[in-house]
DSSP file (Angstrom, degrees, kcal/mol; ACC not computed):
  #  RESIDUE AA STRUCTURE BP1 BP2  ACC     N-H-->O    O-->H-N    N-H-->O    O-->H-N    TCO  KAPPA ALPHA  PHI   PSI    X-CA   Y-CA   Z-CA
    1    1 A X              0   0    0      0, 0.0     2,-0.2     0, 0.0    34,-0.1   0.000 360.0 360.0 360.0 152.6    0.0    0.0    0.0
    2    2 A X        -     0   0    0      4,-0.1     3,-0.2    98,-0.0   100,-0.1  -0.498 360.0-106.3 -99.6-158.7    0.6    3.2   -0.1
    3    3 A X  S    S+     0   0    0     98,-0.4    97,-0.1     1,-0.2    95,-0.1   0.940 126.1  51.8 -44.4 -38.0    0.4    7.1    1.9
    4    4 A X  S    S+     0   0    0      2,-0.1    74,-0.2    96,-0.0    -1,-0.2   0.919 104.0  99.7 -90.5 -26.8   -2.7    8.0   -0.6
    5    5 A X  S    S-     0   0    0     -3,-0.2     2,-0.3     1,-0.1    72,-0.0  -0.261  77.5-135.8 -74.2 143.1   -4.1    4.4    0.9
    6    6 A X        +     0   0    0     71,-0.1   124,-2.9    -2,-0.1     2,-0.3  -0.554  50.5 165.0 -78.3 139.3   -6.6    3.7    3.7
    7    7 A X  E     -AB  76 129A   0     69,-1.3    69,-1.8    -2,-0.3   125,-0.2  -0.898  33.1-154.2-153.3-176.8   -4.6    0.6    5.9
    8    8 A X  E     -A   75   0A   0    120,-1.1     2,-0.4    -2,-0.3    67,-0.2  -0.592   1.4-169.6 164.4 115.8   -4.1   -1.6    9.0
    9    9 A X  E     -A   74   0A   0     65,-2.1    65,-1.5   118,-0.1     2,-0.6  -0.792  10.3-168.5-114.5 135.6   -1.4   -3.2   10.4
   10   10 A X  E     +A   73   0A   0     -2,-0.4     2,-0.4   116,-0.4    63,-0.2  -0.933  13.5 173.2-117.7 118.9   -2.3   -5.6   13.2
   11   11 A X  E     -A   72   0A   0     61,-3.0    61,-1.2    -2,-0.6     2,-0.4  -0.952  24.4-165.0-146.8 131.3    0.7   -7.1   15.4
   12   12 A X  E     +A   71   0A   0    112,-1.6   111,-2.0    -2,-0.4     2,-0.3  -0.811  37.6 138.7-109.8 140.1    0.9   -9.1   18.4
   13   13 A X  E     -AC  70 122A   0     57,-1.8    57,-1.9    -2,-0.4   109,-0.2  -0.900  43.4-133.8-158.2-178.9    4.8   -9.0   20.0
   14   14 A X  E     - C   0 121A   0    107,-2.4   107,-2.1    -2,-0.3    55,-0.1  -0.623  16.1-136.1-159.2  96.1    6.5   -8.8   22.7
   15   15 A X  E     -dC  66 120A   0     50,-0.7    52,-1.1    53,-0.4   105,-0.3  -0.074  16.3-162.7 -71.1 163.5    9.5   -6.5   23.2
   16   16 A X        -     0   0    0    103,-3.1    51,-0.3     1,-0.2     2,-0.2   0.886  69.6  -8.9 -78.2 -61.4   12.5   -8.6   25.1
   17   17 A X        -     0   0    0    102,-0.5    -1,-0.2    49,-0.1   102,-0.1  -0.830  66.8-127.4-135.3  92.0   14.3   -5.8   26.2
   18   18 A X        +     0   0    0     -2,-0.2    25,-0.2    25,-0.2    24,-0.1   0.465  66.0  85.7 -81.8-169.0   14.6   -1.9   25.8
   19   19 A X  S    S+     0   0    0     23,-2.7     2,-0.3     1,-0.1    23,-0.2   0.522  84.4  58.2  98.4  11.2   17.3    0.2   24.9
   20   20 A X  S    S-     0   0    0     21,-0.2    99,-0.1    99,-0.1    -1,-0.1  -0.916  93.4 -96.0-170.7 140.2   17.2    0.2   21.1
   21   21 A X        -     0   0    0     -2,-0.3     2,-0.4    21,-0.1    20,-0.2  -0.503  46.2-154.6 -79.1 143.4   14.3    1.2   18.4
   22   22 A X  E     -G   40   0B   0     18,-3.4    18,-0.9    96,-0.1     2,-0.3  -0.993   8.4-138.5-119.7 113.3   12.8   -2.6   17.8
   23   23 A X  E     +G   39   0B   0     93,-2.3    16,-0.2    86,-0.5     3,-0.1  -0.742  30.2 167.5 -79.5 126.0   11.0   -2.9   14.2
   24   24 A X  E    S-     0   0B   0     14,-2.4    85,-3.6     1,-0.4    86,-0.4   0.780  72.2  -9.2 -95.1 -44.2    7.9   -4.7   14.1
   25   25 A X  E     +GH  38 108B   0     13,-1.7    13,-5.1    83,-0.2    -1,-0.4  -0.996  65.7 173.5-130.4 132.8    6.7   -3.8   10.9
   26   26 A X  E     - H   0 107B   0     81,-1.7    81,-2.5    84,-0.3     2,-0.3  -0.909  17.0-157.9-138.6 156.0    8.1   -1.2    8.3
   27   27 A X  E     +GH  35 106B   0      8,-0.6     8,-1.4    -2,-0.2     2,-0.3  -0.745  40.6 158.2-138.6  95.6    7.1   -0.2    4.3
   28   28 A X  E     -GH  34 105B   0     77,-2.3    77,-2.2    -2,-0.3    76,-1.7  -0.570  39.7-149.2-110.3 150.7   10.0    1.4    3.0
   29   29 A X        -     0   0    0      4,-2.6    -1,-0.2    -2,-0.3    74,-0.1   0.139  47.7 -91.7 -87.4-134.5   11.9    2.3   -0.1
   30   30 A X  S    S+     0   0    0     82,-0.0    73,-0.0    74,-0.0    -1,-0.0   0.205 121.9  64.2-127.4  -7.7   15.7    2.7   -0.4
   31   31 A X  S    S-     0   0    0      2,-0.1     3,-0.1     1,-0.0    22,-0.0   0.507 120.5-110.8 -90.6  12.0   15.6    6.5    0.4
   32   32 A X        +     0   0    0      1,-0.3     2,-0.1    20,-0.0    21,-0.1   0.534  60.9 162.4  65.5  26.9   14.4    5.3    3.6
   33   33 A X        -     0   0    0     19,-0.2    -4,-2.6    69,-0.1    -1,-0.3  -0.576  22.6-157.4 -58.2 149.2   10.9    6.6    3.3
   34   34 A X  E     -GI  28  51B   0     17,-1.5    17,-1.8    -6,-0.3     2,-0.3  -0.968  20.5-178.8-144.4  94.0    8.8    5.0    5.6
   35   35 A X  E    S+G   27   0B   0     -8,-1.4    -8,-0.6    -2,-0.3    15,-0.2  -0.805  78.7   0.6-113.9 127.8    4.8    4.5    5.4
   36   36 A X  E    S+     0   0B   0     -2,-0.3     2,-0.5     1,-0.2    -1,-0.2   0.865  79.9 172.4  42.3  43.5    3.2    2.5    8.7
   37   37 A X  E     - I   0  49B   0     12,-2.5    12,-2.2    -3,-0.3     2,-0.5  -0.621   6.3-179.7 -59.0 119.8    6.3    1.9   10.7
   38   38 A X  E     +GI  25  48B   0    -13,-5.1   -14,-2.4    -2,-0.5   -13,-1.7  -0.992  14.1 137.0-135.0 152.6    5.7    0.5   14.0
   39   39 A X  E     -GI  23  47B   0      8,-1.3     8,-1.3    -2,-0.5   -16,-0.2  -0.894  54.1 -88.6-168.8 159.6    8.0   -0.2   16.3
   40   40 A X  E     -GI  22  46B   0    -18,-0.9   -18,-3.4    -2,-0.2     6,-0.2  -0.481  38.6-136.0 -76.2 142.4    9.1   -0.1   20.0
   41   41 A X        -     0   0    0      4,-0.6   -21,-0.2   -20,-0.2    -1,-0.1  -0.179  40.7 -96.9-111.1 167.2   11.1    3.3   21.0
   42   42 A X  S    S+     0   0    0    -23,-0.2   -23,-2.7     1,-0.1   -21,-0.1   0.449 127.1  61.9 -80.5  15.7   14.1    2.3   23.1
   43   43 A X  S    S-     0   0    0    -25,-0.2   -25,-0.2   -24,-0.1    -1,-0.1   0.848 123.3-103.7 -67.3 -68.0   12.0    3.1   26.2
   44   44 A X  S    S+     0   0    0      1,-0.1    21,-0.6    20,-0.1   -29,-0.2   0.225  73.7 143.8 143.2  11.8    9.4    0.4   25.3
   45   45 A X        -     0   0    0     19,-0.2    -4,-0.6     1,-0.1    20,-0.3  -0.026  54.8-126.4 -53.3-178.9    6.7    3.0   23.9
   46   46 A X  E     -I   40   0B   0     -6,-0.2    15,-2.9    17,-0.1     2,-0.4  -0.805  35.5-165.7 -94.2 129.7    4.9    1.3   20.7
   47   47 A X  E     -IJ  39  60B   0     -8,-1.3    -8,-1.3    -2,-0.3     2,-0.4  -0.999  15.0-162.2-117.9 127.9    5.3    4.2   17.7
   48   48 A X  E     -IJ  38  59B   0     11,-3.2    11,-2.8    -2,-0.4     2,-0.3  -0.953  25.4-170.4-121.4 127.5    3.5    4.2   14.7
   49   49 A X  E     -IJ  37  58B   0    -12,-2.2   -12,-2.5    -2,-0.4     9,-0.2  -0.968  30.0-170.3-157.2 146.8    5.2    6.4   12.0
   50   50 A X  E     + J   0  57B   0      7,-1.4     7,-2.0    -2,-0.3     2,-0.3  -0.741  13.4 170.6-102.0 156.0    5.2    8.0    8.7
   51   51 A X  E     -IJ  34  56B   0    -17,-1.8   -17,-1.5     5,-0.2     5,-0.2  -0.841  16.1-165.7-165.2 106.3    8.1    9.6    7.2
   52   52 A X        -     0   0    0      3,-0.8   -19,-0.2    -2,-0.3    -1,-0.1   0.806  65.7 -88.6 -32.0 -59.5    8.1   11.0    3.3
   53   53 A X  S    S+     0   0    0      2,-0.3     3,-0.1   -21,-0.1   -20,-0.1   0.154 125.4  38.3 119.0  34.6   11.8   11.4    3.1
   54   54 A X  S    S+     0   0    0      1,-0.4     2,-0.3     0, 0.0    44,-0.1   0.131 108.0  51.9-149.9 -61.5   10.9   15.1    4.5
   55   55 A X        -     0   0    0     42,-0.1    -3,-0.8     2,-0.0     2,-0.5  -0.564  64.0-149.4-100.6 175.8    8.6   15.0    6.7
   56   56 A X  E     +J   51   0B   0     -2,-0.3     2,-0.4    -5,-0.2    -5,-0.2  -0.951  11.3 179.3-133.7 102.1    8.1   13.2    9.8
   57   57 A X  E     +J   50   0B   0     -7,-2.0    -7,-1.4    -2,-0.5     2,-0.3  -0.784  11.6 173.7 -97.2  88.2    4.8   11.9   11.7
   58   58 A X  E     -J   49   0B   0     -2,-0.4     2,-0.5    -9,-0.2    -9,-0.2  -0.673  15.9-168.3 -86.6 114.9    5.0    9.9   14.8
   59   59 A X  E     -J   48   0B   0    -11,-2.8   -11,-3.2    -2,-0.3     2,-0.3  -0.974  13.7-164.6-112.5 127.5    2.3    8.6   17.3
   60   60 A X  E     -J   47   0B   0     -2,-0.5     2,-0.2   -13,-0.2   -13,-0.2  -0.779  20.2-122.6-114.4 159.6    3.4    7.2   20.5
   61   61 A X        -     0   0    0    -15,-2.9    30,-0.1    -2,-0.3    23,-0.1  -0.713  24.5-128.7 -87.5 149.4    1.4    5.0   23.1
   62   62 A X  S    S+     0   0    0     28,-0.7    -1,-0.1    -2,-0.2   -17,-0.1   0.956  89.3  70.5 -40.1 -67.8    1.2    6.7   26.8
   63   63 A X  S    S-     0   0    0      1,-0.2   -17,-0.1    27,-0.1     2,-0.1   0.041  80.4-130.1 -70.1 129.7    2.3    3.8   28.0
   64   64 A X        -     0   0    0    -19,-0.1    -1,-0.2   -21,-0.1   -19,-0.2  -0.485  16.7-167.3 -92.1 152.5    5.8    1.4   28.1
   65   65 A X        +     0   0    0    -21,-0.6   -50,-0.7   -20,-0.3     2,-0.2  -0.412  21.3 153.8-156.0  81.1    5.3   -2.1   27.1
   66   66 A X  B    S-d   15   0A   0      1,-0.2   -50,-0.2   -52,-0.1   -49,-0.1  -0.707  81.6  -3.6 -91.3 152.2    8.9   -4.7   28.1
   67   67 A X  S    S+     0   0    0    -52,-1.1     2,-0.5   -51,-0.3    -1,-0.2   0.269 103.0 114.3  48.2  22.4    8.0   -8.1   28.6
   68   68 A X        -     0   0    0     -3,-0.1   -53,-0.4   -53,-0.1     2,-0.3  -0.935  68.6-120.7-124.3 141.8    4.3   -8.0   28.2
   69   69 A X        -     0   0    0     -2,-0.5     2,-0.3    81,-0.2   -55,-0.2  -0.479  45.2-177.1 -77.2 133.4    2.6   -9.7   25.3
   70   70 A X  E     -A   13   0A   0    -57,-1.9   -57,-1.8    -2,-0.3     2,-0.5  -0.967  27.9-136.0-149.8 143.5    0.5   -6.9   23.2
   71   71 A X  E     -A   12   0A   0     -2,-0.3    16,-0.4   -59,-0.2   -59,-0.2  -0.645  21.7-164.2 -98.2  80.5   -1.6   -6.4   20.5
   72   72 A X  E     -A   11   0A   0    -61,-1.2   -61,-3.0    -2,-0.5     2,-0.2  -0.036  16.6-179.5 -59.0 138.5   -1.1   -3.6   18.1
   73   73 A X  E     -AE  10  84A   0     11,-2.4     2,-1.1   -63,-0.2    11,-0.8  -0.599   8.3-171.8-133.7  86.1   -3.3   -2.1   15.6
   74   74 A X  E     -AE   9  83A   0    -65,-1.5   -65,-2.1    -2,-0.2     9,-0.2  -0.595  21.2-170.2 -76.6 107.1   -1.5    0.8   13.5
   75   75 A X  E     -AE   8  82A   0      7,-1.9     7,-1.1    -2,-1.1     2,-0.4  -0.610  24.7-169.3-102.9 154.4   -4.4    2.6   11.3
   76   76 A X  E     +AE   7  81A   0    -69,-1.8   -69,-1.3     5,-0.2     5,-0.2  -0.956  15.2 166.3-123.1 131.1   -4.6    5.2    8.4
   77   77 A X  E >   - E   0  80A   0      3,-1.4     3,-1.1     1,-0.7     2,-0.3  -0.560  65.2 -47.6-159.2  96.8   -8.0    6.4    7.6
   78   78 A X  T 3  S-     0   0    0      1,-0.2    -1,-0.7   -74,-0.2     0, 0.0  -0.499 123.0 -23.0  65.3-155.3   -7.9    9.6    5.3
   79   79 A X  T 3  S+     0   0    0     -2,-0.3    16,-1.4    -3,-0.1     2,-0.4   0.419 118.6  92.6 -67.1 -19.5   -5.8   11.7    6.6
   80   80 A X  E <   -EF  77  94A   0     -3,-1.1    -3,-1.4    14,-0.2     2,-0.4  -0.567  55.9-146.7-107.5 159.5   -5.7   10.5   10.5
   81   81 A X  E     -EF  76  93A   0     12,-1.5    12,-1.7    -2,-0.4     2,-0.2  -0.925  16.8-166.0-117.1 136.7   -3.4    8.0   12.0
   82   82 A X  E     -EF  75  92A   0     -7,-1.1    -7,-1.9    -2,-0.4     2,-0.4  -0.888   6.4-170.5-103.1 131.9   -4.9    5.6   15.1
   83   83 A X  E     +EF  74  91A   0      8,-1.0     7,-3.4    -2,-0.2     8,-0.6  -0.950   9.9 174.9-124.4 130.2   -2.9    3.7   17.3
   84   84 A X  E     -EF  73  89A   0    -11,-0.8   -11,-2.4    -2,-0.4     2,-0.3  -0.967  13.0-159.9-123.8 143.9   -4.8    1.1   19.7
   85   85 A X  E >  S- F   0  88A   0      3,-1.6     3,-1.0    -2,-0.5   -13,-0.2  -0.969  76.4  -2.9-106.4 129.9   -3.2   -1.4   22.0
   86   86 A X  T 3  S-     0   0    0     -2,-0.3   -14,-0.1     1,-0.2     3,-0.1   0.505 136.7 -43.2  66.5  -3.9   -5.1   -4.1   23.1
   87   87 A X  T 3  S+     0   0    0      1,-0.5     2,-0.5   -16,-0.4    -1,-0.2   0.467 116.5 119.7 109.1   2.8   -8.2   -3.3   21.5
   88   88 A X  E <   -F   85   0A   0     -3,-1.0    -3,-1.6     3,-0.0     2,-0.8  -0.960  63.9-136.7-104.6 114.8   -7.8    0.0   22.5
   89   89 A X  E     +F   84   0A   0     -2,-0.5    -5,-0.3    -5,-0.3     3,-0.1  -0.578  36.0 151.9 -76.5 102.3   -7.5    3.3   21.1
   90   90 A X  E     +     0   0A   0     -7,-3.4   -28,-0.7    -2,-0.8    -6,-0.2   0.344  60.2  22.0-138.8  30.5   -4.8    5.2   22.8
   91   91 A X  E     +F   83   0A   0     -8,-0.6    -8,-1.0   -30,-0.1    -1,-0.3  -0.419  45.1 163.8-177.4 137.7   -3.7    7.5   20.1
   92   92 A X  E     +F   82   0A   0    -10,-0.2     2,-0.3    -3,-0.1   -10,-0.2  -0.780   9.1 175.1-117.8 154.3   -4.4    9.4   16.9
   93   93 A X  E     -F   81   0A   0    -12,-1.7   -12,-1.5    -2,-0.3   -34,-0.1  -0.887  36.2 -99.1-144.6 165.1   -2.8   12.4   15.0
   94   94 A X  E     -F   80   0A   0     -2,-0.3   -14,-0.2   -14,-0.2   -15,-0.0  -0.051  31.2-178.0 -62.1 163.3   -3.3   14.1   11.8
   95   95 A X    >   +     0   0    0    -16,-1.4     3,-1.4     3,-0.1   -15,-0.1   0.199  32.2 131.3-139.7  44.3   -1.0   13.2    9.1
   96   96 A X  T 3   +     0   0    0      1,-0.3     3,-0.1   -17,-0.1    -2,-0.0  -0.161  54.8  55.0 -73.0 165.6   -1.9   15.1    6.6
   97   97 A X  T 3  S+     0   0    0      1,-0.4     2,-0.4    -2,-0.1    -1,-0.3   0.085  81.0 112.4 102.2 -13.8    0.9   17.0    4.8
   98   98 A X    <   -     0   0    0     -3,-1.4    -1,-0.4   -19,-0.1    -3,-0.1  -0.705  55.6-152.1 -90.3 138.9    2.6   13.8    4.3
   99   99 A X        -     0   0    0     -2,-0.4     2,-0.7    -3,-0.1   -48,-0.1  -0.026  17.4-114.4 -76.9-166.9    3.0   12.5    0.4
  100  100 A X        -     0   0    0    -97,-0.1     2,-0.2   -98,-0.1     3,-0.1  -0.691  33.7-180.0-145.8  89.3    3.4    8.9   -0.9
  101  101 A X        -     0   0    0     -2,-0.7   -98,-0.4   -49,-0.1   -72,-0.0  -0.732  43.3 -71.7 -94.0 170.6    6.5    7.8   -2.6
  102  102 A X        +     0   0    0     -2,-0.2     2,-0.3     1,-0.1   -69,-0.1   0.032  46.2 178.1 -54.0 128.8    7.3    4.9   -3.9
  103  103 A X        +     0   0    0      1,-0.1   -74,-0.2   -74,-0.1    -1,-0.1  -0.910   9.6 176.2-126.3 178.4    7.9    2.1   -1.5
  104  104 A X        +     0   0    0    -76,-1.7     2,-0.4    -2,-0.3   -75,-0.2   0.515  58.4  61.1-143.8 -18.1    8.7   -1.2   -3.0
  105  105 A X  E     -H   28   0B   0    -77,-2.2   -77,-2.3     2,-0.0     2,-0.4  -0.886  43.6-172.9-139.9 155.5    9.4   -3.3    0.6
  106  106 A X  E     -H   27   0B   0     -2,-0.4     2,-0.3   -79,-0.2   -79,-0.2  -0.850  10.1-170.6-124.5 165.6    8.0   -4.5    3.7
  107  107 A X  E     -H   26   0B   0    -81,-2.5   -81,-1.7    -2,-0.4     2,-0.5  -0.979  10.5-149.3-155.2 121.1   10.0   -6.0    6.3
  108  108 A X  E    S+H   25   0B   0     -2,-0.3   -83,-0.2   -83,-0.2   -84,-0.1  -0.916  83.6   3.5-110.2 131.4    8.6   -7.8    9.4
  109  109 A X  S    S+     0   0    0    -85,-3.6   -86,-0.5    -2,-0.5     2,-0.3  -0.147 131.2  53.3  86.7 -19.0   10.6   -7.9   12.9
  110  110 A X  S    S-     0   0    0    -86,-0.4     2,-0.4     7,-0.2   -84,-0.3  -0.842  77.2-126.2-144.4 171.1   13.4   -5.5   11.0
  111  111 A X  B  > S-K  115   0C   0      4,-5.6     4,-1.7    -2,-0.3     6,-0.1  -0.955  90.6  -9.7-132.7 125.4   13.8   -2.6    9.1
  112  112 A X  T  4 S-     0   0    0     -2,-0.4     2,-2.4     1,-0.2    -1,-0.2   0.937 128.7 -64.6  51.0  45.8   15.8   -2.6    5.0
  113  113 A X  T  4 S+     0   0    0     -3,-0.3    -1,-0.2     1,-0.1    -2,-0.1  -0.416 128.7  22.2  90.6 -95.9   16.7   -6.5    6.2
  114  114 A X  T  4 S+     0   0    0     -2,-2.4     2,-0.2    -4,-0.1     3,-0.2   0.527  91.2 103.9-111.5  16.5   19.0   -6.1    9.3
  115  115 A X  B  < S+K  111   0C   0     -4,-1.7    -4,-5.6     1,-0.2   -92,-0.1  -0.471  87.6   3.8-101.3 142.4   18.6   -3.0   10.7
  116  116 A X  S    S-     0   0    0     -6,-0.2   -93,-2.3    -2,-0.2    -1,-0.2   0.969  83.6-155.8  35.0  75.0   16.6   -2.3   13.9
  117  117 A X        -     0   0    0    -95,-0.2     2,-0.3    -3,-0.2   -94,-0.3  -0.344  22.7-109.1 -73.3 168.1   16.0   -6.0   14.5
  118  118 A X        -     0   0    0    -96,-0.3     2,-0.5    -9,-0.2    -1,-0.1  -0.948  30.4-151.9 -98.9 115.7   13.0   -6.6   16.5
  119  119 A X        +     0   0    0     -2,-0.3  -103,-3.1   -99,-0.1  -102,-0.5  -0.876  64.0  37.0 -85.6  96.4   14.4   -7.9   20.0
  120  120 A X  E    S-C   15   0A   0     -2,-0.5     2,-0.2  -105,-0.3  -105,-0.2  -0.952 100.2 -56.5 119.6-169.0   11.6  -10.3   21.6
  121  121 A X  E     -C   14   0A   0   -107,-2.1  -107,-2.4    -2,-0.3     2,-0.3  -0.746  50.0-171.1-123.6 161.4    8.7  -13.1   20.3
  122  122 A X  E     -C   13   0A   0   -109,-0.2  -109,-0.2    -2,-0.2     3,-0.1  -0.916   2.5-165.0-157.9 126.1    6.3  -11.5   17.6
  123  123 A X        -     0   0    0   -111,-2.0     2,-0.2     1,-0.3  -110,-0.1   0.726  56.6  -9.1 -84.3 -98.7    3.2  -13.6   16.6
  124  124 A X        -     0   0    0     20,-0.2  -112,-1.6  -111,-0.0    -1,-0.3  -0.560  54.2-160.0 -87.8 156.2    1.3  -12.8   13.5
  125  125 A X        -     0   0    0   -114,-0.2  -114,-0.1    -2,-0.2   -17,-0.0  -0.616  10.6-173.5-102.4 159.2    1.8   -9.4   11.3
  126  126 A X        -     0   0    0     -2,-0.2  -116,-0.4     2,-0.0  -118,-0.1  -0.088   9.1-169.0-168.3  85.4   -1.2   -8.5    9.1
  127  127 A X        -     0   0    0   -118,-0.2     2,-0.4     1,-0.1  -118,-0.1  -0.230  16.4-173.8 -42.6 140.2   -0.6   -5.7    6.7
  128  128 A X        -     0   0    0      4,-0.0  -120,-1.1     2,-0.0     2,-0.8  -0.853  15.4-146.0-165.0 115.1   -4.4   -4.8    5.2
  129  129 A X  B     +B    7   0A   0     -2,-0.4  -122,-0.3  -122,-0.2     2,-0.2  -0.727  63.7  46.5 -83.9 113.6   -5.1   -2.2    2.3
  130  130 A X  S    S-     0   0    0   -124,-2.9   -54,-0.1    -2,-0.8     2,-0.1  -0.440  93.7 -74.5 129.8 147.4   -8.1   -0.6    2.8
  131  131 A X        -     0   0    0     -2,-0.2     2,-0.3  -125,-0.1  -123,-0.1  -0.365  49.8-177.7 -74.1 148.2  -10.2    1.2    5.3
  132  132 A X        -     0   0    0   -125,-0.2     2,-0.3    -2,-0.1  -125,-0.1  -0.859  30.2-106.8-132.3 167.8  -12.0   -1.7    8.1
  133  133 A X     >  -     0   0    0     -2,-0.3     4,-3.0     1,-0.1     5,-0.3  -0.607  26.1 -98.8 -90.7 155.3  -14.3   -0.7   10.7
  134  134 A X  H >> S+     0   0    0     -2,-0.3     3,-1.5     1,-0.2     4,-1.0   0.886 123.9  52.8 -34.4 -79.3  -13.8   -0.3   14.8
  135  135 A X  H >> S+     0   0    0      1,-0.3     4,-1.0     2,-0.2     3,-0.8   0.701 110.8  34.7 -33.2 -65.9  -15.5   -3.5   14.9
  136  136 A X  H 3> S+     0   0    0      1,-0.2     4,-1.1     2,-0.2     3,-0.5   0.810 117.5  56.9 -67.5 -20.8  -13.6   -5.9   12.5
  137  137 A X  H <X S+     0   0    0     -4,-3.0     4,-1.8    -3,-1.5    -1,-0.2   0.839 109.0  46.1 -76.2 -20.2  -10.4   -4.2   13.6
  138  138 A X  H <X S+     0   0    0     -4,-1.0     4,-1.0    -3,-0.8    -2,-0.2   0.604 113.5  52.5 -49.4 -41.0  -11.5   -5.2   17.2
  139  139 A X  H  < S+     0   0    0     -4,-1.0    -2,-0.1    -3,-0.5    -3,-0.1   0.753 111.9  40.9 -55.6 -48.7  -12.2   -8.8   15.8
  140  140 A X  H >X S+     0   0    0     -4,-1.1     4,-2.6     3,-0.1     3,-1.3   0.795 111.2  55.5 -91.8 -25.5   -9.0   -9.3   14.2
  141  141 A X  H >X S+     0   0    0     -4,-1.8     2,-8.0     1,-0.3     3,-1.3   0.820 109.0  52.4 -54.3 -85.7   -6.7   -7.7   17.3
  142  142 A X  H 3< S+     0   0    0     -4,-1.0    -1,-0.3     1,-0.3    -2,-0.1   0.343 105.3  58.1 -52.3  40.2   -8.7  -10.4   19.6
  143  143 A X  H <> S+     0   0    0     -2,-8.0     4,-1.8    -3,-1.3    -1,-0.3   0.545 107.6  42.2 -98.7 -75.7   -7.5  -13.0   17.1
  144  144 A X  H <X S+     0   0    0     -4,-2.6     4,-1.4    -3,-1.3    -2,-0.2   0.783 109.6  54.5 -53.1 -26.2   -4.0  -12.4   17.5
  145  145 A X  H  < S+     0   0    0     -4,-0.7     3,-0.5     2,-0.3     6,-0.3   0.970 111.7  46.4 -80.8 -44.8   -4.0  -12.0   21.0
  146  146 A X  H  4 S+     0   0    0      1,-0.2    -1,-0.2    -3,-0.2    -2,-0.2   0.933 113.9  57.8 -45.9 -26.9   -5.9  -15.9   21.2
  147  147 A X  H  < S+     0   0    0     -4,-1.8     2,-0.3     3,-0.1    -2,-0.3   0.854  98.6  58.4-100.1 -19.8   -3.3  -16.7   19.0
  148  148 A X  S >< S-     0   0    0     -4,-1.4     3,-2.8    -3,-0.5  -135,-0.1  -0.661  94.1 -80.8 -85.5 157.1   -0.1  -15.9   20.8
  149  149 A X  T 3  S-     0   0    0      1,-0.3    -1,-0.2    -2,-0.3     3,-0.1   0.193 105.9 -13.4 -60.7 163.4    1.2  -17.2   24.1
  150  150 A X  T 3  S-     0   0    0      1,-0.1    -1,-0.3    -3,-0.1     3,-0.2   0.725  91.0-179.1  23.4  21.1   -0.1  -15.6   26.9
  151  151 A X    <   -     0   0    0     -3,-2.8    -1,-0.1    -6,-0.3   -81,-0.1   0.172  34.2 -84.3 -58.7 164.5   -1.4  -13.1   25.0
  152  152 A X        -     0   0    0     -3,-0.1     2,-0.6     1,-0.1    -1,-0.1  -0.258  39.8-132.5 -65.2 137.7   -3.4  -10.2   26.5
  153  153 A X              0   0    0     -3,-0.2    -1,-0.1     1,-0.1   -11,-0.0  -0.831 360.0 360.0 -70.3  96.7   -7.5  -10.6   27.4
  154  154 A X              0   0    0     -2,-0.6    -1,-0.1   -12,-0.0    -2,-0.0   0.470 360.0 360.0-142.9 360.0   -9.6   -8.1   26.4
């Protein structure tokens, strides 16, 4: 997909250990534009971020998440970026201003191959072009979470 595209990336993980940005999922080019990056800050934040190759848009969760199993949903719908944990929405910003170049790869647990490896267990990915509703994005988070180990109840 690209920026001009409605998405939703749904990922259940689990960072190991902080102290380094952790890719779960990135859609990149080779200028290192970046469209639905999420990944764990070296704090343990969950970020979901867009990045042109000029400008930059970032959403962070309130919230740290080291050694606890969670279920990520990073959304685009028109112009606003969602991030929910857990079935939860528990941040959005605008991201209008941003264009859509060319990406040509996605990379799950790492970012261009071997860069910003994802540190930690990560169950399913599930990249999806196209706008979904609260509900079915509510449907498929509690999927991943059944489907990975201890995953979170909600």
């Amino acid at each position: 997909f690209q920026q001009a595209d409605d998405f939703s990336i749904h990922i259940s993980a689990m960072l190991g250990v902080s102290g380094a940005t952790r890719t779960l999922y990135s859609h990149s080019n080779v200028s290192n534009a970046k469209i639905g990056w999420v990944y764990f800050d070296a704090t343990g934040h969950v970020v979901f971020t867009s990045f042109d190759g000029t400008t930059t848009v970032a959403i962070t969760s309130p919230l740290t998440y080291i050694g606890v199993p969670v279920v990520i949903r990073a959304r685009k719908v028109g112009s606003t970026g969602t991030l929910w944990i857990n079935g939860a929405q528990v941040a959005s910003l605008s991201l209008a201003g941003i264009t859509s170049p060319a990406l040509t790869t996605a990379t799950v647990g790492g970012f261009n191959g071997n860069l910003l490896t994802h540190n930690g267990s990560m169950g399913w990915c599930l990249p999806i072009k196209g706008a979904e509703t609260d509900a079915n994005g509510l449907t498929i988070d509690r999927l991943l979470a059944s489907n990975f180990p201890n995953g979170p109840a909600f």
